[in-house]
Structures are given as C-alpha cells and as structure tokens.
MITORFI-584949 format. One record per residue (C-alpha): residue number from 1; residue in one letter; x, y, z. Coordinates in steps of 0.1 Angstrom, whole numbers. Each point is the difference from the previous one (the first is absolute). Example, Ala and Ser with C-alpha at 12.3 -4.5 7.8 and 13.67 -1.06 7.14 Angstrom:
REM MITORFI-584949
SEBA   n res    xx    yy    zz
SEBA   1   a   123   -45    78
SEBA   2   s    14    34    -7
REM end
This chain:
REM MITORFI-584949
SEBA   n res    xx    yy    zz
SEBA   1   x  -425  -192  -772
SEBA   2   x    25   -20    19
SEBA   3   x   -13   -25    26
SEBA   4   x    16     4    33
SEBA   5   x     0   -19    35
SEBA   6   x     5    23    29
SEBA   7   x    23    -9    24
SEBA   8   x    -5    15    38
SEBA   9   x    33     0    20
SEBA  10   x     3    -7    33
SEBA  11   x    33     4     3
SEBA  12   x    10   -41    -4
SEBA  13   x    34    -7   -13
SEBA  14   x   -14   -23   -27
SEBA  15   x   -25    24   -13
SEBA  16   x    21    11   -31
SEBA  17   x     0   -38    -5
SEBA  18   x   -36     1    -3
SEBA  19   x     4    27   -24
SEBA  20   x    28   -25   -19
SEBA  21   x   -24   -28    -3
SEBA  22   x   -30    20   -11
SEBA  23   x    22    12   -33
SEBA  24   x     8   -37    -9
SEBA  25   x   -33     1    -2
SEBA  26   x     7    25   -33
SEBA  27   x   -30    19    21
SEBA  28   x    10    41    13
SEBA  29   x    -4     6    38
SEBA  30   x    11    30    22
SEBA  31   x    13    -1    35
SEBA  32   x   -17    27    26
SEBA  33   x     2    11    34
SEBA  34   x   -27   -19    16
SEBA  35   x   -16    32    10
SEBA  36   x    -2     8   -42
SEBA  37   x   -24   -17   -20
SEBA  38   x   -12    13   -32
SEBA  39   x   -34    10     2
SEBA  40   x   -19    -2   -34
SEBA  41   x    26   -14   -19
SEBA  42   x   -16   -21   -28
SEBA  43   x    33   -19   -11
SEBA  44   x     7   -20    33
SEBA  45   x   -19   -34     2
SEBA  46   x     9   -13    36
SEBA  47   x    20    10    25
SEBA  48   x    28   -20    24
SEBA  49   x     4     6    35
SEBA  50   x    37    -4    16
SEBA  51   x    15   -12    29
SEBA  52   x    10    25    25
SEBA  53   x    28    -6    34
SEBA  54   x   -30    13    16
SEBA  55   x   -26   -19    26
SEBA  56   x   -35     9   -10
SEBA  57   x    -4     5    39
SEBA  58   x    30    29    -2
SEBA  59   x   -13    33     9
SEBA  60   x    19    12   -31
SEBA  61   x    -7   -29   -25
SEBA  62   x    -8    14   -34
SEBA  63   x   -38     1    -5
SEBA  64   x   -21     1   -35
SEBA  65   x   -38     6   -10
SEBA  66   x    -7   -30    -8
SEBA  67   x   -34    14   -17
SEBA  68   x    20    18   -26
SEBA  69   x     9   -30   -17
SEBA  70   x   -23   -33    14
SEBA  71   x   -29    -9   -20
SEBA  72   x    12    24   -29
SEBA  73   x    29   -15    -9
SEBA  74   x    21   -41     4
SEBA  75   x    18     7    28
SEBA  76   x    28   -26    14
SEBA  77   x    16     4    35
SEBA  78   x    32   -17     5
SEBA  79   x    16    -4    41
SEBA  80   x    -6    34    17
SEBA  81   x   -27     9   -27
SEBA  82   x   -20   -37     5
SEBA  83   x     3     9    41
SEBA  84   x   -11    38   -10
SEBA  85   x   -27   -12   -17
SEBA  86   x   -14   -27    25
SEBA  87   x     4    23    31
SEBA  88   x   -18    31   -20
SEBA  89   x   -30   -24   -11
SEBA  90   x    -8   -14    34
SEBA  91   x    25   -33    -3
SEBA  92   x    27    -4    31
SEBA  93   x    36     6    -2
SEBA  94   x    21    -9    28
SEBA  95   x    36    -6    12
SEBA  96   x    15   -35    -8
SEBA  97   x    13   -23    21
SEBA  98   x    36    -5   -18
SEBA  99   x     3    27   -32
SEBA 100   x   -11   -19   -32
SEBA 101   x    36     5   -21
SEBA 102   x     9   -19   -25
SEBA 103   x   -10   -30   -22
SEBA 104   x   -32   -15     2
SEBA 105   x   -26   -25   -17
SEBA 106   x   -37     4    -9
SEBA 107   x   -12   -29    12
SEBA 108   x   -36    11   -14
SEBA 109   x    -8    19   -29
SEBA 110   x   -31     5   -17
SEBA 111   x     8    -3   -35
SEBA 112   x   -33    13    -9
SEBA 113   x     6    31    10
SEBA 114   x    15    22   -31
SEBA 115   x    26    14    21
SEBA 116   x    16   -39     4
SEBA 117   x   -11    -7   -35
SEBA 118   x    28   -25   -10
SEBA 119   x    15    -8    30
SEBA 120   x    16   -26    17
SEBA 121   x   -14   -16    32
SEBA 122   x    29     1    25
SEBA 123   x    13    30   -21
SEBA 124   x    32    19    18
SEBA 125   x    -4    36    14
SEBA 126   x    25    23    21
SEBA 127   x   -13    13    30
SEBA 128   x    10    34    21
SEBA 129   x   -24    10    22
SEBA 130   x    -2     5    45
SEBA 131   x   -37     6    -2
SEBA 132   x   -28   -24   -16
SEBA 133   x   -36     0   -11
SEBA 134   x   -18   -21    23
SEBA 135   x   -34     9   -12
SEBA 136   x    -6    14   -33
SEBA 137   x   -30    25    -4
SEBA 138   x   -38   -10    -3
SEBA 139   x    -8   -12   -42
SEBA 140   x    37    -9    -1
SEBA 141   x     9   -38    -8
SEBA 142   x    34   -16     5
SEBA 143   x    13   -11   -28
SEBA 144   x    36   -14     8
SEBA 145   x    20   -11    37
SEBA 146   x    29   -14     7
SEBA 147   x     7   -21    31
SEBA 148   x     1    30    21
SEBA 149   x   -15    26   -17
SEBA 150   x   -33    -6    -5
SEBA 151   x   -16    33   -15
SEBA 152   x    34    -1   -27
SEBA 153   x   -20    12   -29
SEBA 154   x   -40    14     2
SEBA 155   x   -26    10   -22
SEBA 156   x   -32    24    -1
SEBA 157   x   -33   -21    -9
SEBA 158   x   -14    32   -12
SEBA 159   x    30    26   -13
SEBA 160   x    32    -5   -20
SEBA 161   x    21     2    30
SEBA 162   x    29   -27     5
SEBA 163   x    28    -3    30
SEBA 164   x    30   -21     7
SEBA 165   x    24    -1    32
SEBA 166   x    28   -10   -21
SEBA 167   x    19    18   -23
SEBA 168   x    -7   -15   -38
SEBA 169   x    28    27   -16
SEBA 170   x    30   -16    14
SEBA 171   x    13   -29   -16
SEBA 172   x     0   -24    27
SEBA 173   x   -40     2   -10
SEBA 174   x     6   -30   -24
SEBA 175   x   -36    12   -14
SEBA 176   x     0    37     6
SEBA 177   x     2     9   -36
SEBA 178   x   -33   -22    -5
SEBA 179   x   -17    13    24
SEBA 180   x     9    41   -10
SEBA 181   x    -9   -15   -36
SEBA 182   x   -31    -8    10
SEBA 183   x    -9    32    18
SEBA 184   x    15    24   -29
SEBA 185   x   -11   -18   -28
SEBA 186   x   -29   -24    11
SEBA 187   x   -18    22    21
SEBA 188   x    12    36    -9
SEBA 189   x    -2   -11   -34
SEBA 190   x    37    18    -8
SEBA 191   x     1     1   -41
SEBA 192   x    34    -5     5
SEBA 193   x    13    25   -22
SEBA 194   x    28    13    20
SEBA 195   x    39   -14   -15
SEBA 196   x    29    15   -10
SEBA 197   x    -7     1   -37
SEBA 198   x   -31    21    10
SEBA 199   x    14    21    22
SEBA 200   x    28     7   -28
SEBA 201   x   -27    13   -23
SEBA 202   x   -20    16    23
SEBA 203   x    30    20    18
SEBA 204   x    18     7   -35
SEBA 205   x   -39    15   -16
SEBA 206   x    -2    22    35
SEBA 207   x    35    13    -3
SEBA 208   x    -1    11   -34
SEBA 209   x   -36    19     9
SEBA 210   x    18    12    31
SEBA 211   x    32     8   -14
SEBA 212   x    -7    11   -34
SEBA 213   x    33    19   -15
SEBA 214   x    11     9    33
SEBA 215   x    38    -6    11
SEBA 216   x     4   -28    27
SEBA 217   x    32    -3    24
SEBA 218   x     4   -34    18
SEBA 219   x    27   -10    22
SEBA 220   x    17   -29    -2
SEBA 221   x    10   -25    26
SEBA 222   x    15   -35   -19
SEBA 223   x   -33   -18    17
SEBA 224   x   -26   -20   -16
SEBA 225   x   -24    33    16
SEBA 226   x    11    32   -20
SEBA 227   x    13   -26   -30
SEBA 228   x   -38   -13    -5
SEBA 229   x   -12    36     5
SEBA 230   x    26    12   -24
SEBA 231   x   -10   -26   -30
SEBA 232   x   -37     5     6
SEBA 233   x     7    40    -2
SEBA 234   x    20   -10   -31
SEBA 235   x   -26   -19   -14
SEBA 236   x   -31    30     2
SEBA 237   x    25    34    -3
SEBA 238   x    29   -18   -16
SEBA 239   x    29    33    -8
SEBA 240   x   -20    22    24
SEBA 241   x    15   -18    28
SEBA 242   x    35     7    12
SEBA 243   x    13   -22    28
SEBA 244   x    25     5    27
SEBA 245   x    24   -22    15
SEBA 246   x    23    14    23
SEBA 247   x    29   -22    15
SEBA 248   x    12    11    39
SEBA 249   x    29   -24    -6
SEBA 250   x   -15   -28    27
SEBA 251   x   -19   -19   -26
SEBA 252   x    10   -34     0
SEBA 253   x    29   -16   -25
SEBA 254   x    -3    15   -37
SEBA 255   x   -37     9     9
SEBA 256   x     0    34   -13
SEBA 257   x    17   -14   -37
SEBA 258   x   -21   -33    -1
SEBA 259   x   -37    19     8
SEBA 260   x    11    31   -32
SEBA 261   x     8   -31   -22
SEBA 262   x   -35   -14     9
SEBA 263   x   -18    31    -1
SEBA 264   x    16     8   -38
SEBA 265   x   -13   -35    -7
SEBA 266   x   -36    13    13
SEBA 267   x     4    30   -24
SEBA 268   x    -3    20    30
SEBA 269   x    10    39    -4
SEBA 270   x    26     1    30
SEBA 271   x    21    23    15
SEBA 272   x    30   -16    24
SEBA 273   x    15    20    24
SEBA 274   x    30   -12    20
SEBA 275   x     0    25    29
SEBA 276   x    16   -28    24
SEBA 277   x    32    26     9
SEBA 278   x   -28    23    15
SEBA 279   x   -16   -26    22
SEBA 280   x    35    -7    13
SEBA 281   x    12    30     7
SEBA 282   x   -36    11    16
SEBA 283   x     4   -37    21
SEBA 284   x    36     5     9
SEBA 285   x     0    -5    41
SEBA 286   x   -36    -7     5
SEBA 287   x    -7   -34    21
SEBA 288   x   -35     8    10
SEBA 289   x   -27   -21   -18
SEBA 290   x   -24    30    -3
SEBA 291   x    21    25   -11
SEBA 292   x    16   -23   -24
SEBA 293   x   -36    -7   -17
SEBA 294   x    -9    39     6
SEBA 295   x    35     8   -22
SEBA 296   x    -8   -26   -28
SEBA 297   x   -37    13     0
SEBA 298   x     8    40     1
SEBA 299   x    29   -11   -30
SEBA 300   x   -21   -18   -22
SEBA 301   x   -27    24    -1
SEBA 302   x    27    28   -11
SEBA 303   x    18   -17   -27
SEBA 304   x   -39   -14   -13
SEBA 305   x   -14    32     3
SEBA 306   x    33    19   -17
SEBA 307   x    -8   -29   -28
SEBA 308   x   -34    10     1
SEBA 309   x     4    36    -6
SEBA 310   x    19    -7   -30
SEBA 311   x   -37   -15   -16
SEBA 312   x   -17    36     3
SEBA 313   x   -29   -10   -16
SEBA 314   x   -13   -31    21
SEBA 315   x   -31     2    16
SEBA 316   x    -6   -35    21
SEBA 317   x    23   -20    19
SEBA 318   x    -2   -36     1
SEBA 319   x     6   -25    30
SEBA 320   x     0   -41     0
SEBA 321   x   -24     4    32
SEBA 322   x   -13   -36     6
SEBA 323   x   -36    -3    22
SEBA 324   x    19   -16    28
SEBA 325   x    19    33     7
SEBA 326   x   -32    19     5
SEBA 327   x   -14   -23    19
SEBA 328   x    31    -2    24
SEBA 329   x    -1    39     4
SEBA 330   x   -31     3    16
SEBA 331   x   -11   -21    27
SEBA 332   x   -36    -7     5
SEBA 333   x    -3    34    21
SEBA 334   x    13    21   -23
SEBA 335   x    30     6    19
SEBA 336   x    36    -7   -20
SEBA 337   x    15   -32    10
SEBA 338   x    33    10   -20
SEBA 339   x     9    19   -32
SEBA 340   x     6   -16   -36
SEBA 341   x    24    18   -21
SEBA 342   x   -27    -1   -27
SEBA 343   x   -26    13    25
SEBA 344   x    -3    34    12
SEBA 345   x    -2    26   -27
SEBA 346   x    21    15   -23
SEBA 347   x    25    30     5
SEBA 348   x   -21    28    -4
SEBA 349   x    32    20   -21
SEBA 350   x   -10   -24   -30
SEBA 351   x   -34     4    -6
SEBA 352   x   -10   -26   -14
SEBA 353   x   -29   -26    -3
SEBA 354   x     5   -34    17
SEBA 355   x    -7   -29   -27
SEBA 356   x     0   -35    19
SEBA 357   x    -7   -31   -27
SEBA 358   x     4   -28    27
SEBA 359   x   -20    13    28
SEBA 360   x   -27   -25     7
SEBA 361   x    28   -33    -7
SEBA 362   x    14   -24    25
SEBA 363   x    39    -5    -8
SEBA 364   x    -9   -34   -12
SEBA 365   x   -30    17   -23
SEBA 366   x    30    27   -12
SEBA 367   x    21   -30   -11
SEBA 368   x   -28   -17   -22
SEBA 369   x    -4    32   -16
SEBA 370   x    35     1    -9
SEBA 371   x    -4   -32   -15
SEBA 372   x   -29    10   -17
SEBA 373   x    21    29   -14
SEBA 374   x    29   -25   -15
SEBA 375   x    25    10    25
SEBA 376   x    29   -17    10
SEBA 377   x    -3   -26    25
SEBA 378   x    31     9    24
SEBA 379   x   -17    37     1
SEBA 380   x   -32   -16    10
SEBA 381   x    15   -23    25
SEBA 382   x    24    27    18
SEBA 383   x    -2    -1    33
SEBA 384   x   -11    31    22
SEBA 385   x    29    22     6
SEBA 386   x     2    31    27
SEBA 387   x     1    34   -20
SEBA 388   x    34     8    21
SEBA 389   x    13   -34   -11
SEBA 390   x    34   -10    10
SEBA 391   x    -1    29    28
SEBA 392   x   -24   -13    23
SEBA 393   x    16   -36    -4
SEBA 394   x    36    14    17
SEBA 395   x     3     4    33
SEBA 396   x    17    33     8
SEBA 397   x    14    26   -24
SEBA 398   x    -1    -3   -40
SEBA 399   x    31     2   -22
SEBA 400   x     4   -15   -30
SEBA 401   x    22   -28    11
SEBA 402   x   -23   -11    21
SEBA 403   x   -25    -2   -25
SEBA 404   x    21   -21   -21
SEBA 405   x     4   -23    22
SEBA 406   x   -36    -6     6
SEBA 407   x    -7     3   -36
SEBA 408   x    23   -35    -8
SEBA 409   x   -15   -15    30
SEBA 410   x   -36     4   -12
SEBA 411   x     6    -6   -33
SEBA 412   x    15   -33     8
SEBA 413   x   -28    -9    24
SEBA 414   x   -31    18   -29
SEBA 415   x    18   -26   -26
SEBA 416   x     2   -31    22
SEBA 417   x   -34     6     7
SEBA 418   x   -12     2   -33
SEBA 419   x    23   -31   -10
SEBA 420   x   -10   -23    25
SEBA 421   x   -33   -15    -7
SEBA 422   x   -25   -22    18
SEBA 423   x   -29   -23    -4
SEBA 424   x   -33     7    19
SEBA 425   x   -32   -16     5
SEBA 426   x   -36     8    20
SEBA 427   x    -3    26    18
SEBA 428   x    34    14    -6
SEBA 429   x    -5    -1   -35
SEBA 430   x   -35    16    -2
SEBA 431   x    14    29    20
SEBA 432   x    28     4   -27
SEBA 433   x   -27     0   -31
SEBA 434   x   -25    22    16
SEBA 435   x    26    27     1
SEBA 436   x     5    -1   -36
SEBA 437   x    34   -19    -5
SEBA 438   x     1   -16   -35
SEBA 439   x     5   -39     9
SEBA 440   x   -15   -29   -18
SEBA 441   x   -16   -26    20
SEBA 442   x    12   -39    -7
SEBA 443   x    -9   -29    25
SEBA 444   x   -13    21    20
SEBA 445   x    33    24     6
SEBA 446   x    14    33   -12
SEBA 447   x    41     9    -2
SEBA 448   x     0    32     8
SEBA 449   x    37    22    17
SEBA 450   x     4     8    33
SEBA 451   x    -5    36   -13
SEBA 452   x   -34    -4   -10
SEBA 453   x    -8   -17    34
SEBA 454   x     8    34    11
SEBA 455   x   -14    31    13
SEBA 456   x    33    17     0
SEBA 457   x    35    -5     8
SEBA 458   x    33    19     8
SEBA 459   x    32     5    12
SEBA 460   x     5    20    31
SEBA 461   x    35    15     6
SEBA 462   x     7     0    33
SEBA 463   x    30    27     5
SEBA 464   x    -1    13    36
SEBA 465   x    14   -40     6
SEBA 466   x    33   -16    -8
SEBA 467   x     6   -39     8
SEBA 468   x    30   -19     5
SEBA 469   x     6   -27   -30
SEBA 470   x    30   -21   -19
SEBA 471   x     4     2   -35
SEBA 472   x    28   -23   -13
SEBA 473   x    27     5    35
SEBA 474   x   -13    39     6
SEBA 475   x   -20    15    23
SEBA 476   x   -28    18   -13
SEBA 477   x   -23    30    16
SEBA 478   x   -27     4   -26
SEBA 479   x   -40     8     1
SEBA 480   x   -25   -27     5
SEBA 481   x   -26    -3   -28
SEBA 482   x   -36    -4    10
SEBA 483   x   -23   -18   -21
SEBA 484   x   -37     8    -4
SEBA 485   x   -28   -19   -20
SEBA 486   x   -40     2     9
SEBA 487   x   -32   -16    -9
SEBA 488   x   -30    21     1
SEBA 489   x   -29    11   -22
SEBA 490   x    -7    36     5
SEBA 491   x    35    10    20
SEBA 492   x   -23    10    29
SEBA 493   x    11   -33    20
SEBA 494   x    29   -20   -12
SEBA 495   x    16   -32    11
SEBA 496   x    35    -9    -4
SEBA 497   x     8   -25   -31
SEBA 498   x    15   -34    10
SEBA 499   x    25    -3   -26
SEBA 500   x    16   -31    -2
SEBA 501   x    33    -8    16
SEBA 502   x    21    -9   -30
SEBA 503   x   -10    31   -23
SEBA 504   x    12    24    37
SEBA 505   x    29   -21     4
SEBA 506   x    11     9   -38
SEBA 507   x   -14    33     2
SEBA 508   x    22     8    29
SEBA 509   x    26   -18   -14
SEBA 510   x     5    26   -29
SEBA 511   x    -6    28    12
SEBA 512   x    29     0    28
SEBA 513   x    22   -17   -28
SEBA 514   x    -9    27   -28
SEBA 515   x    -8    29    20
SEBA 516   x    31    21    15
SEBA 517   x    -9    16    33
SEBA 518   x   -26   -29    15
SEBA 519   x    13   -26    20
SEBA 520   x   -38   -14    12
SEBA 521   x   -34    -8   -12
SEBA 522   x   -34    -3    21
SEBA 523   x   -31    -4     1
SEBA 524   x   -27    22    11
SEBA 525   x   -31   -26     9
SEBA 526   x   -22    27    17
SEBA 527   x   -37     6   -10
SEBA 528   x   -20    37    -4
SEBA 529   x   -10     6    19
SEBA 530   x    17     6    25
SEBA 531   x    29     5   -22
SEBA 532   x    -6    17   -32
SEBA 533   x    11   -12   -33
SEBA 534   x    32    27    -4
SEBA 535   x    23     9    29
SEBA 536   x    -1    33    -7
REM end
C-alpha cells in the first residue's frame, strides 16, 4: 500500500509547492479541499495544513475539524494552518502591528525538537503573514522565534502536532527542505518509496491490467505532457496505441516536422495531420481573443475526432493530464475557477473511456519520468506552449504571413535562449536543480541556458501596430515584436525573467535584421498576476 501525506488546501498560492516539496521527498501526497479529508484511509501517515489569504477572525475563513485528524495522526500547520490551529485550541491570534512579509531569522530554535532536527541557529525563513500567534494553546511549547515573532514555530507536549508562521516550502526557507524532511520522514516515518522509476513500473503494471488488448487513442501536442504519456503508453500497450498529432499551422518554426522525427525516434505509432488550411480559412477575419480560441478549439476537435473515427475499434482515450491541472479546475469550494483543455469530459459522440497515465504528477515529476523513460532531453525540457500556439500570440487577425513572421522572430529569440548560457550559484542555483535541469555542480556553481532558467518564453506579434523606423536611408512602417520570458514554478504566479542586457540587445538585433516585416523589439517586464503569461 502506498504511504501518503494529506495535504488540506486552504486556498494559499504556495500550497502546490507544498505538494512539490513533499515528492522530493520520493513520498505520495494528495491535495484536498480543506473541507475533504479522507476518513479511514489507512495509507496516509500525516497530514499538512496550508496557508489560506484568509484571517482566522474572517466570518468566512475556511474552518476544519480539527478532531478528525489531531491525536490520530502527525499533523503540521504551516502560516494560516499554525494560526488555525492556535486559535481552535484555546491559543490567541491577533492582528499585527506591520504584516510580517518577507525574510526573517530564527533567532531561537530548539534543536531538540525533531521538527528542527538539523538545523541551523540563526537559520533563514520567508515570512507572509498580517495576523500572528501571540499565545499558543495550553500543553503547547514554543519551539523557535525570531526577533519579532516570538511563537514562529510550536509544539504539543502531549500530541504529534507541529506549527510554523513561516512558510518552509518556498525557497527563501534556506532550511525548509530539512525541516519537511523531518516531518515526512522523521516523524511520519515516509518509506520513501515514491520516484520516478517506481512510478514507471507501477503505472506501466496498472495499464496493462487496465488496458489489456484494448485500442488506445492519444492526442498529441509536441509537449513534454502527451510525449511522456505517449512513451509510457508505448511502453505497457506498445502497437495498441495510435497517436495523433494534428498541426493548425501556428505551431512554431518546423515544429510539426521536428516533433514526427522525434516521435519515429520513440517508435511511436503516429498519425500527422496537417489541417493548417482549415484553421485559416475558419480564422480568416476574426480579431477577438475568444472566438479565436473557440475556432481553434471547435477545429481541432473535428479534424481529431474525423482521425479518430478512422480507428473504429478504440475503446479509451488518452490525455497527458498533469495533477496541477486538476487542482487548478477546482477551487477549494468546488466551484470552477477556469477550464483546462484536458479537463472537462470527453465528447460524448466518441464513447470512449478516458485513460490518464500522468494524473497525480507535478510538471517537474512528468519530466523525471521522461528521463526515467530514456527520452530525449530537448523533449523533456520544452517549455509549456498554449494549445492555440502562435494564434493567441498575434494581436488581431491570423493569416499565414503573419505567422511567418512571428515564427522567424521566435525562433531566433527560442535559439538565443538556448545558446546563451550562464553560471549560477545559491539560491538561484538550488531553484534551477530542484526543478530537474540536468547541470553538474563544480565550485559551488552550475552552467545552465537562459532557457532552462525559464518557465516559458515567446514571441508576441503585435499587428494592430506599425512604427516608424530607418533601415539603410528608408523609412520603414513595420510591427513591433514583443518579447516575453517568465520565472515561475507551477505557472499559477509568474515573474518576469531579467535577461541580461547584452543577450536582448543581440536578440533584438537579429531579429529586425533577419526578419522582414518587424522594425522593433520590446520587452514585456509585467508579472501574473495582474498580467497573465499570454496576451491573448
């Protein structure tokens, strides 16, 4: 039976982080609504509660039985869940006097205490917090401060119940990963029997019992999600699986040719389908955003499904859904925050099964698998690319000039990326290796790309604008370029990427030399929010 930690959402940002950390761990957990804790689940071993935007003192601040859980189970509260916890037990919560944001020292730690087992005195943590504990509950015992947080981390004398105000998930917890350790492992007592090579022979056994003979149909997008799906499927059903990749004609530079020579190299059974003059046609005139994505969407499941008919004796249909887009299409109430296009059913006309491989992996888990699996490293290391592609990356109408011209841009600006590379250290570097990039560390640094610093990055076309430029003694009256490149770990919240100044200047450089029809290059240095990571 697989161990599992059980982690209760209260809608915190970072809570998917927790989720991230707690695999490292090669231990299973399972995000939930805060409101949906397994009840006689033998498998789970201790259970993690989140942050939350929420005062404890709101009128509509989530709420848990604490009783389900306390005295039955290790249970670790972290910011809103330490401050749940106090205020339910009889401790005090109250407003601070300046909110408690950022970083932070313990200035006291009890090292005794297994949760601190191995720490540092003095050890960094990131605060984010308006209210604080300023008395913890009766048989409680503080167990670390910093110079204005006192009650920072607490323990129970008497049950396996731990809190901390700061938030040991985020990297700017220089000890975080310790201290998880410690709860997972230490005091859970994780096996730690969950990796990639295990989840490759456990997934592979189930499908083959789940599968049997049966005929599978996967579509495929290019990305390292359907690939990894596509080789594991490979790997349990091998001919029994026919793929589909269907080209709209907005994939970017020689995409559709380059991902059939990789999938061939896979032995993948895959059928190409270059349907791009019926997206253009169908696009012809539109400038709207949403109708734009409703055309692409309504096109692609026609020519896939028209594909799919052709198969008449498939039974299942297989999708490269990660965790993370289950988790984002259902908020903590139930209600949908926003549709995935791998969430949300299947057209009833096909009647077939839905077979998901990847459900319960993070992106970065996905891309260890494909590792695991042999795959190619630049089909691991792609990164995220919107299902409409080019389309919701050009400002206005769609023609296929237009997309040319965004297509040489891009690729100029995917291959400088890739080319240029860089040396990091610290922090900067830990953040790059815990998301998986292959990088050896000497002295202390790693050379890694810009493109693996990455989250994603882009060309945007903008076409509804012409500026005035000189090339040579002419006047030009061409479309600016907009460059886009963020940081992030789950694409939830992203921060723009500060690219250095010499690799934009060349970047720019060549794409208004070598590009016919852009006379400018920017910048886009806006965070999501409030901005969003497209512009369309």
């Amino acid at each position: 039976m697989t161990q599992k930690i059980i982690i209760l959402d209260f809608g915190s940002q970072t809570t998917q982080l927790i989720g991230r950390r707690v695999r490292e761990l090669d231990t299973f957990c399972e995000i939930m609504p805060y409101n949906k804790f397994p009840k006689d689940d033998p498998s789970v071993i201790g259970v993690i509660l989140s942050g939350s935007p929420y005062s404890v003192h709101d009128p509509e601040a989530f709420k848990v039985d604490l009783s389900q859980f306390i005295g039955k189970l290790p249970v670790l509260g972290i910011c809103y869940g330490a401050q749940f916890i106090s205020h339910t037990l009889g401790g005090k919560v109250e407003k601070a006097d300046s909110r408690e944001y950022g970083r932070a020292n313990l200035q006291t730690v009890d090292t005794t205490n297994p949760l601190f087992k191995g720490f540092d005195q003095h050890s960094q943590v990131w605060m984010s917090h308006g209210d604080t504990i300023t008395a913890i509950p009766e048989n409680f015992e503080v167990i670390g401060s910093t110079a204005d947080v006192k009650n920072a981390a607490f323990a129970s004398k008497q049950q396996p119940v731990w809190a901390v105000q700061f938030h040991p998930e985020v990297f700017h917890t220089l000890q975080g990963t310790q201290l998880l350790k410690n709860f997972v492992v230490d005091i859970c007592g994780s096996r730690q029997e969950w990796s990639a090579a295990s989840f490759v022979d456990s997934t592979v056994a189930e499908l083959k019992a789940q599968l049997g003979n049966d005929r599978v149909i996967l579509g495929l997008s290019g990305g390292v999600d359907s690939s990894v799906a596509a080789v594991l499927l490979n790997r349990a059903i091998g001919k029994n699986l026919t793929c589909i990749f269907v080209d709209h004609g907005m994939l970017r530079k020689n995409e559709f040719t380059q991902v059939m020579d990789d999938y061939k190299v896979l032995g993948l059974n895959v059928i190409g389908v270059d349907a791009s003059a019926k997206f253009f046609g169908d696009l012809a005139g539109v400038t709207d955003p949403e109708q734009k994505r409703k055309i692409i969407g309504r096109d692609f499941v026609e020519v896939f499904n028209a594909e799919a008919k052709k198969i008449t004796d498939a039974k299942w249909l297989a999708q490269g859904t990660i965790y993370p887009d289950r988790i984002e299409s259902l908020n903590i109430t139930g209600k949908v925050i926003k549709s995935h296009h791998n969430v949300g059913g299947l057209p009833k006309e096909m009647h077939l099964q839905l077979c998901e491989p990847l459900k319960w992996l993070f992106k970065d888990e996905v891309r260890r698998v494909g590792r695991q699996l042999g795959m190619p490293e630049h089909l691991i290391t792609r990164h995220p690319f919107p299902g409409p592609g080019l389309a919701v990356r050009i400002l206005g109408d769609i023609t296929p000039e237009k997309v040319r011209v965004l297509q040489d841009a891009d690729d100029i600006y995917i291959r400088g990326l890739r080319d240029y590379k860089v040396k990091l250290s610290g922090e900067e570097a830990r953040k790059v290796l815990a998301a998986g990039v292959p990088a050896q560390m000497t002295d202390g640094e790693i050379e890694v790309s810009l493109y693996d610093q990455i989250w994603q990055a882009g060309a945007i076309l903008l076409s509804t604008v012409r500026s005035v430029g000189v090339m040579g003694d002419e006047r030009t009256y061409e479309h600016p370029v907009a460059l886009r490149a963020v940081t992030s770990t789950d694409a939830m919240t992203a921060d723009w990427a500060h690219l250095p100044y010499d690799f934009m200047a060349k970047v720019s450089n060549e794409i208004i030399n070598k590009v016919r029809g852009v006379n400018r290059v920017c910048y886009d240095i806006s965070s999501k929010p409030p901005a969003t990571i497209e512009w369309e």
